[in-house]
N, CA, C and O atoms as CSV, one atom per row, in Angstrom:
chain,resi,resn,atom,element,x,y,z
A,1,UNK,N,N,13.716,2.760,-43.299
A,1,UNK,CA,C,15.040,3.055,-42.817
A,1,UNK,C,C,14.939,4.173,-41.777
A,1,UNK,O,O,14.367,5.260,-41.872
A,2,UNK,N,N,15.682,3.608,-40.685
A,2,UNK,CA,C,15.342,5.051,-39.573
A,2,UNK,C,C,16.654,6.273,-39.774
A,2,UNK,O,O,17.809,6.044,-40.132
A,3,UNK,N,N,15.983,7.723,-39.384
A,3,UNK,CA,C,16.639,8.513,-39.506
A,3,UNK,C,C,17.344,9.075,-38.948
A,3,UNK,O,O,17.028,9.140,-37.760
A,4,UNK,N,N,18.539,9.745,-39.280
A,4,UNK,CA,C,19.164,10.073,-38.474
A,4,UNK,C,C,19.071,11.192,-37.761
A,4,UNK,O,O,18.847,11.869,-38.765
A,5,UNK,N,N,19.039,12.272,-36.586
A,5,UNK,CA,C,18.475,13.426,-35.961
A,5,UNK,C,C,19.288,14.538,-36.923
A,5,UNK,O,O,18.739,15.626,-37.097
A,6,UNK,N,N,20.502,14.294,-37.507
A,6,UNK,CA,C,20.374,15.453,-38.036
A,6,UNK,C,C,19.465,15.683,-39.288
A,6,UNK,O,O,19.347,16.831,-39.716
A,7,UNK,N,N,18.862,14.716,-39.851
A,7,UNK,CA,C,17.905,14.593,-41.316
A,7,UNK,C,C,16.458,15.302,-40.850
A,7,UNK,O,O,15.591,15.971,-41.413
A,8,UNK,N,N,16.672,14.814,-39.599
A,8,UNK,CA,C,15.170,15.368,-38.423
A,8,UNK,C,C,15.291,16.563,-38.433
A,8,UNK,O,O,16.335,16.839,-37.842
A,9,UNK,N,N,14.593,17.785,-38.923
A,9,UNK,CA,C,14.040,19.110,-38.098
A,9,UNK,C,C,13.703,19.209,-36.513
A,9,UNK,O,O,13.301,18.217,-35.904
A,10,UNK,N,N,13.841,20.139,-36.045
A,10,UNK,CA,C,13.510,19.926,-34.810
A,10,UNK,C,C,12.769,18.614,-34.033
A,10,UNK,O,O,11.593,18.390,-33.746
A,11,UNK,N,N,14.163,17.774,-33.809
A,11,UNK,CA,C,13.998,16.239,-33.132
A,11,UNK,C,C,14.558,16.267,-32.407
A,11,UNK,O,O,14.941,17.415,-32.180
A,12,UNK,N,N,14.989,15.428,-31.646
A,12,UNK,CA,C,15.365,14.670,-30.286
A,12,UNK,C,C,15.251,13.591,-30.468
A,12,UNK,O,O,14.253,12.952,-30.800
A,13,UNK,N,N,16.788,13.118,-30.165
A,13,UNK,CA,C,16.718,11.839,-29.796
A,13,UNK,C,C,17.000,11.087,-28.831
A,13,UNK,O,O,18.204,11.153,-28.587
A,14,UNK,N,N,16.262,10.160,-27.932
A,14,UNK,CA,C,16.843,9.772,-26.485
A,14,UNK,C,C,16.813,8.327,-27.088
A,14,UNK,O,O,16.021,7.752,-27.834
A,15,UNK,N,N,18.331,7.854,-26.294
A,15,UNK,CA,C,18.636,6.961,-26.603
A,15,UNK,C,C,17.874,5.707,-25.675
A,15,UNK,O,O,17.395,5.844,-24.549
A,16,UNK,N,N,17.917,4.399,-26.540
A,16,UNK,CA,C,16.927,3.402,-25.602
A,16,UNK,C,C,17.520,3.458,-24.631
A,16,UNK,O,O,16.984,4.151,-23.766
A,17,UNK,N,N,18.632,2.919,-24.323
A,17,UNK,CA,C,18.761,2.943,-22.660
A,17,UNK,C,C,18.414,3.505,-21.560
A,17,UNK,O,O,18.412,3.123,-20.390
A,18,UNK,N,N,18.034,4.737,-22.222
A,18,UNK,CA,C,17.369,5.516,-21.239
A,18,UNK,C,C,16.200,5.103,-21.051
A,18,UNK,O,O,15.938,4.885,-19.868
A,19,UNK,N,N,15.061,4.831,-22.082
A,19,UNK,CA,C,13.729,4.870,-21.909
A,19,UNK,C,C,13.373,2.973,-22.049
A,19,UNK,O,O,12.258,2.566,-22.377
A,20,UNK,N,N,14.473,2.092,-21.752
A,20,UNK,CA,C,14.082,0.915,-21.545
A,20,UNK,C,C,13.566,0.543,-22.757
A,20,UNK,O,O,13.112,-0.585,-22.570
A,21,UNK,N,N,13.385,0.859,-23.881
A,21,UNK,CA,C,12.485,0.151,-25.159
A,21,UNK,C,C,11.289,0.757,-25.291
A,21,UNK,O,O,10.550,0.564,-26.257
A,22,UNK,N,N,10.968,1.704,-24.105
A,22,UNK,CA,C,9.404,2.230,-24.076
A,22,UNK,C,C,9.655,3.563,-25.207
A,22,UNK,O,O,10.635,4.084,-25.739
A,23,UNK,N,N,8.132,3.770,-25.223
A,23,UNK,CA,C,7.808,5.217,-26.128
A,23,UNK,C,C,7.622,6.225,-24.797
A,23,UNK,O,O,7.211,6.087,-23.645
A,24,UNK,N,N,7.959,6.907,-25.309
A,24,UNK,CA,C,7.698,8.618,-24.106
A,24,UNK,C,C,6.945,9.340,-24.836
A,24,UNK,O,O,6.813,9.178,-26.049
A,25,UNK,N,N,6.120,10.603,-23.848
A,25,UNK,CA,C,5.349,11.652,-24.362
A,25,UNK,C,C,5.622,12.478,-24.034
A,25,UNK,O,O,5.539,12.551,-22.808
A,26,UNK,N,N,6.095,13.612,-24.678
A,26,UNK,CA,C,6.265,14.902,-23.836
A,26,UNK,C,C,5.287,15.755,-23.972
A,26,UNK,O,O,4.587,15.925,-24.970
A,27,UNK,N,N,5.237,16.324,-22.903
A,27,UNK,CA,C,4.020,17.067,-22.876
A,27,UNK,C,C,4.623,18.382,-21.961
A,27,UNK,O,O,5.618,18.368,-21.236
A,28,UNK,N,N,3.430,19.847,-22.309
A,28,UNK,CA,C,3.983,20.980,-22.203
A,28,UNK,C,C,3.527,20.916,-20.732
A,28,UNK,O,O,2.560,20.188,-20.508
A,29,UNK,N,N,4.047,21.531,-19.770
A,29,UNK,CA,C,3.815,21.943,-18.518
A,29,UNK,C,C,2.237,22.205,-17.792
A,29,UNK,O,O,1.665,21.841,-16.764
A,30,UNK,N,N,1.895,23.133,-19.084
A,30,UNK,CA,C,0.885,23.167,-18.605
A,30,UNK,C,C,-0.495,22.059,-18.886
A,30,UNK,O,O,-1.581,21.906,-18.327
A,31,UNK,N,N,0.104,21.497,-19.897
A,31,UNK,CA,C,-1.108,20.047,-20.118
A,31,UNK,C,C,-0.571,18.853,-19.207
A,31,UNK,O,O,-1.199,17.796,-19.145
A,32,UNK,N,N,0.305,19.006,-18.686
A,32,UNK,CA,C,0.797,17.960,-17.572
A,32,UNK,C,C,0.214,18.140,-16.267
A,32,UNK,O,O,-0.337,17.183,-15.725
A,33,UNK,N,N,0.282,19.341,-15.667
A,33,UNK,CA,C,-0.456,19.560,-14.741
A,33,UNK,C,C,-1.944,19.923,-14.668
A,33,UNK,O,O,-2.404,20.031,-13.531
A,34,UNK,N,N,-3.122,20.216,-16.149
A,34,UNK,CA,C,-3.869,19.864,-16.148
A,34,UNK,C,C,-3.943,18.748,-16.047
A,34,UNK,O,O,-4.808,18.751,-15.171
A,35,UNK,N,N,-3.722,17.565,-16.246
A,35,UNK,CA,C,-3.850,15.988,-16.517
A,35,UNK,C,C,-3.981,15.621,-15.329
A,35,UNK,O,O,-4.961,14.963,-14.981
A,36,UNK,N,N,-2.566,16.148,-14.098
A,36,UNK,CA,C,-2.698,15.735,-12.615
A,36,UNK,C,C,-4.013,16.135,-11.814
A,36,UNK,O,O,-4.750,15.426,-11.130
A,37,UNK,N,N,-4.107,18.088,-12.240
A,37,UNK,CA,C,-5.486,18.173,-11.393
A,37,UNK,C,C,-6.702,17.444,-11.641
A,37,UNK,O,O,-7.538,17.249,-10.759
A,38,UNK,N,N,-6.830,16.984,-12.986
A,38,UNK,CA,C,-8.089,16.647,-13.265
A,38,UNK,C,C,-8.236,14.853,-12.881
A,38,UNK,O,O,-9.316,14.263,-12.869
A,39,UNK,N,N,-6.899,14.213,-12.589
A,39,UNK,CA,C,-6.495,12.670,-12.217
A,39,UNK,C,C,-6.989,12.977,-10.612
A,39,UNK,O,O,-7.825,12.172,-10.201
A,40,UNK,N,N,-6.581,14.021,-9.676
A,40,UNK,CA,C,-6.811,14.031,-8.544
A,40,UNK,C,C,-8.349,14.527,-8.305
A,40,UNK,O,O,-8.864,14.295,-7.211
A,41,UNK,N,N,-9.021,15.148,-9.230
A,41,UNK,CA,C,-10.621,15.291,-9.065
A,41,UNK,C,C,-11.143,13.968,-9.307
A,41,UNK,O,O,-11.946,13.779,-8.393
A,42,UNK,N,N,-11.118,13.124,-9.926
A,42,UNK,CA,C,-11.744,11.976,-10.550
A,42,UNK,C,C,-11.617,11.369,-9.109
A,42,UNK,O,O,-12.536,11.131,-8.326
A,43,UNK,N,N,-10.335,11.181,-8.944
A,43,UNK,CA,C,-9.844,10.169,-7.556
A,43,UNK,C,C,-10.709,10.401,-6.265
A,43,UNK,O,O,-11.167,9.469,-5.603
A,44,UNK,N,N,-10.916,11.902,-5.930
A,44,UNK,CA,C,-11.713,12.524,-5.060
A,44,UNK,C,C,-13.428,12.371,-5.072
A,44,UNK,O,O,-14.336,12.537,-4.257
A,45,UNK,N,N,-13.309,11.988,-6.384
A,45,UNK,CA,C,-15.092,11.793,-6.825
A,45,UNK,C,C,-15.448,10.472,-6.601
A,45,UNK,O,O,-16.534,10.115,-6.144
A,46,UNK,N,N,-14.177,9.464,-7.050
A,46,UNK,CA,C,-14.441,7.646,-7.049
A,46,UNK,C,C,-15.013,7.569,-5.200
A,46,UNK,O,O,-15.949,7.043,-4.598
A,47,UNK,N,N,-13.715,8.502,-4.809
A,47,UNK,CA,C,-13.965,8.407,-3.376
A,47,UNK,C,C,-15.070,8.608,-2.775
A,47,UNK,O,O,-15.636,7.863,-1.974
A,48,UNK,N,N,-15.414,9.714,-3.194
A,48,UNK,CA,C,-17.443,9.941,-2.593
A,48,UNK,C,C,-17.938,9.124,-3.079
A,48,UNK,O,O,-18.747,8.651,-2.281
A,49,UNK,N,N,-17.957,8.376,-4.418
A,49,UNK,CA,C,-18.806,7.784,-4.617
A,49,UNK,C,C,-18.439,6.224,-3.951
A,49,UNK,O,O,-19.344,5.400,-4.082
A,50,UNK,N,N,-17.493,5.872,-3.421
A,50,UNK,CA,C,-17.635,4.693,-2.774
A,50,UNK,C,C,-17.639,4.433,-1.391
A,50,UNK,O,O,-17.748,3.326,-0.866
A,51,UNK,N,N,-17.452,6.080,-0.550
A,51,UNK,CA,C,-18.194,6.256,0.959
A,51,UNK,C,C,-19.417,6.326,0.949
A,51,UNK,O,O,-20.071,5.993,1.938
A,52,UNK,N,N,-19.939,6.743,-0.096
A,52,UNK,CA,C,-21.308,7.157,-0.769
A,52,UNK,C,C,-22.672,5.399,-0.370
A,52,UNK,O,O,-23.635,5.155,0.358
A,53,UNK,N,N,-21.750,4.615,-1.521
A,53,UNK,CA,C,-22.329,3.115,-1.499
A,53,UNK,C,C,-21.971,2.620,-0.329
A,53,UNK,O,O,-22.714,1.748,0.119
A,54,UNK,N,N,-20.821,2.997,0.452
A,54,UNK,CA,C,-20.467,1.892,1.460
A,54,UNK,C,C,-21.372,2.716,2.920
A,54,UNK,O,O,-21.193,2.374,4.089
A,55,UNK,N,N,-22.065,3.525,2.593
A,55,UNK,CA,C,-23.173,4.257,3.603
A,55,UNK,C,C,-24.209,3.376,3.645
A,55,UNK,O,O,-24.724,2.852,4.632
A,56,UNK,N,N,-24.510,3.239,2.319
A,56,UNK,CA,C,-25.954,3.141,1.761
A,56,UNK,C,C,-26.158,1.254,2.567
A,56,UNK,O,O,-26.924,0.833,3.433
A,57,UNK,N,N,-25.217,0.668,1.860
A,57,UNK,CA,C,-25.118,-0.879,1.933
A,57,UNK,C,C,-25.041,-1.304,3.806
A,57,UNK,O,O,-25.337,-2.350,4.382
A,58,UNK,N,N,-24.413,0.268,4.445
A,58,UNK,CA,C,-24.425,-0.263,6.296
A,58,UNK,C,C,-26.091,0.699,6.525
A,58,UNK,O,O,-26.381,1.161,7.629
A,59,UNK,N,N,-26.933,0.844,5.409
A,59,UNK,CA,C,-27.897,1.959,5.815
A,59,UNK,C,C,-27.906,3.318,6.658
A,59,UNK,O,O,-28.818,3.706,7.388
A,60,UNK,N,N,-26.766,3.917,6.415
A,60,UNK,CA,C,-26.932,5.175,6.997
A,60,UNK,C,C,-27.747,6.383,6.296
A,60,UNK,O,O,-28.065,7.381,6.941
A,61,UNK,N,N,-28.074,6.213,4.875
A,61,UNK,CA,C,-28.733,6.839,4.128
A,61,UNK,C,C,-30.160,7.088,4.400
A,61,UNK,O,O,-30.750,6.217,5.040
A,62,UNK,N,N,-30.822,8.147,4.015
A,62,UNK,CA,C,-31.651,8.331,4.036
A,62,UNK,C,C,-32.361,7.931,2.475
A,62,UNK,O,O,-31.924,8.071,1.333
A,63,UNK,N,N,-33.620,7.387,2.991
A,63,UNK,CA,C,-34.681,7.085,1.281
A,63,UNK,C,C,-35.928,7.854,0.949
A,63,UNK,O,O,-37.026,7.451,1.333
A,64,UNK,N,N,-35.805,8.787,0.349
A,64,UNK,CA,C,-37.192,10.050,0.362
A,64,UNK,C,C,-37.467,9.999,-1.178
A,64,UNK,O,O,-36.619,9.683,-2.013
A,65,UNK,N,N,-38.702,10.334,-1.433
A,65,UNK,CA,C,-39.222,10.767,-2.791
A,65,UNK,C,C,-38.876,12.010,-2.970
A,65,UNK,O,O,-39.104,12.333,-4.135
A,66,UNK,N,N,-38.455,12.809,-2.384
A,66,UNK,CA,C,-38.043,14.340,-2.988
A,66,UNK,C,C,-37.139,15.022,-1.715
A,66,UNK,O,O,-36.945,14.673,-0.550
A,67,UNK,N,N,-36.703,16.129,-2.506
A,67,UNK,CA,C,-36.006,16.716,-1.358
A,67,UNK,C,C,-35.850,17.179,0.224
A,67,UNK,O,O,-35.013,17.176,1.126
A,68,UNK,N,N,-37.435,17.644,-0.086
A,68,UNK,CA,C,-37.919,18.223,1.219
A,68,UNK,C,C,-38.300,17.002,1.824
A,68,UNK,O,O,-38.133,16.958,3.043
A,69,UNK,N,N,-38.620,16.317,1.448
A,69,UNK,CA,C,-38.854,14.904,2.349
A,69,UNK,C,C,-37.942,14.411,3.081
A,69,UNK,O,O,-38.150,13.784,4.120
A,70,UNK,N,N,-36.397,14.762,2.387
A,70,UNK,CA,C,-35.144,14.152,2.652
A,70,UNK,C,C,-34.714,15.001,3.742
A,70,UNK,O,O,-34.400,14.559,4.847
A,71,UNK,N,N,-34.700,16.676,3.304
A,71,UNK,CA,C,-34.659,17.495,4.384
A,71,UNK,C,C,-35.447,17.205,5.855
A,71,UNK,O,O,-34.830,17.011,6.902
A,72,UNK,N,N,-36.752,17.210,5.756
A,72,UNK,CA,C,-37.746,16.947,7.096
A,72,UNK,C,C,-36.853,15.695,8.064
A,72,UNK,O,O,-36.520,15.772,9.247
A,73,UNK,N,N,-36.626,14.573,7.094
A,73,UNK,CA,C,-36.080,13.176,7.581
A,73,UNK,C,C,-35.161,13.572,8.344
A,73,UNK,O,O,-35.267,13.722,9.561
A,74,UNK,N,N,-34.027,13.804,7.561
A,74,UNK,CA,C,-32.799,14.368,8.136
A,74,UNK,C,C,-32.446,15.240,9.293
A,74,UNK,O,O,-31.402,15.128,9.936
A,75,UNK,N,N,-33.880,16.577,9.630
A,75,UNK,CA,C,-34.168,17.307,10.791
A,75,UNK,C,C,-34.703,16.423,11.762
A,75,UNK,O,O,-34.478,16.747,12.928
A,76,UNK,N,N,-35.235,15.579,11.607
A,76,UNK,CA,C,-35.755,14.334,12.655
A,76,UNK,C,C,-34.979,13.350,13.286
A,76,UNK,O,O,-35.220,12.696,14.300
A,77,UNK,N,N,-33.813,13.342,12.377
A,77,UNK,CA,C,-32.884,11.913,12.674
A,77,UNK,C,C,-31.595,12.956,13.825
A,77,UNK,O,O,-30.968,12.635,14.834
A,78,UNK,N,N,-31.669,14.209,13.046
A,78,UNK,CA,C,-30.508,14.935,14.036
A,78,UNK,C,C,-30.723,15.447,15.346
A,78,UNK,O,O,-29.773,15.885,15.995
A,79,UNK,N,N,-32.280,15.428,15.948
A,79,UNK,CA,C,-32.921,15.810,16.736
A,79,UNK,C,C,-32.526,14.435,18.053
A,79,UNK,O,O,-33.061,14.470,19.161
């Protein structure tokens, strides 16, 4: 049997019409906008990583066994 908000302790109730039949989450300010910065780092990372492959696949990359190899290459190609 569902309850009524005053039987509820600190509740809220939003009525469906508002929320279409869906469930809502509320969340405190500051875990909301952690959630965004850390949604817009991910997004920023997918992104390198798929200028990243779409380098590699037109060969603009460089292919070295170690760093300094990669370094030397790289001083040669900018020359």
């Amino acid at each position: 049997m569902r309850q009524t908000a005053s039987k509820r302790k600190n509740s809220v109730v939003i009525p469906k019409t508002f929320t279409r039949g869906m469930e809502l989450v509320i969340l405190t300010r500051e875990v909301y906008e952690r959630e965004v910065t850390r949604s817009k780092e991910i997004a920023d990372a997918l992104q390198a990583i798929a200028e990243g492959e779409r380098a590699h696949r037109e060969g603009r990359t460089l292919k070295a066994a170690s760093l300094d190899e990669a370094l030397k290459l790289h001083a040669r190609r900018s020359d």
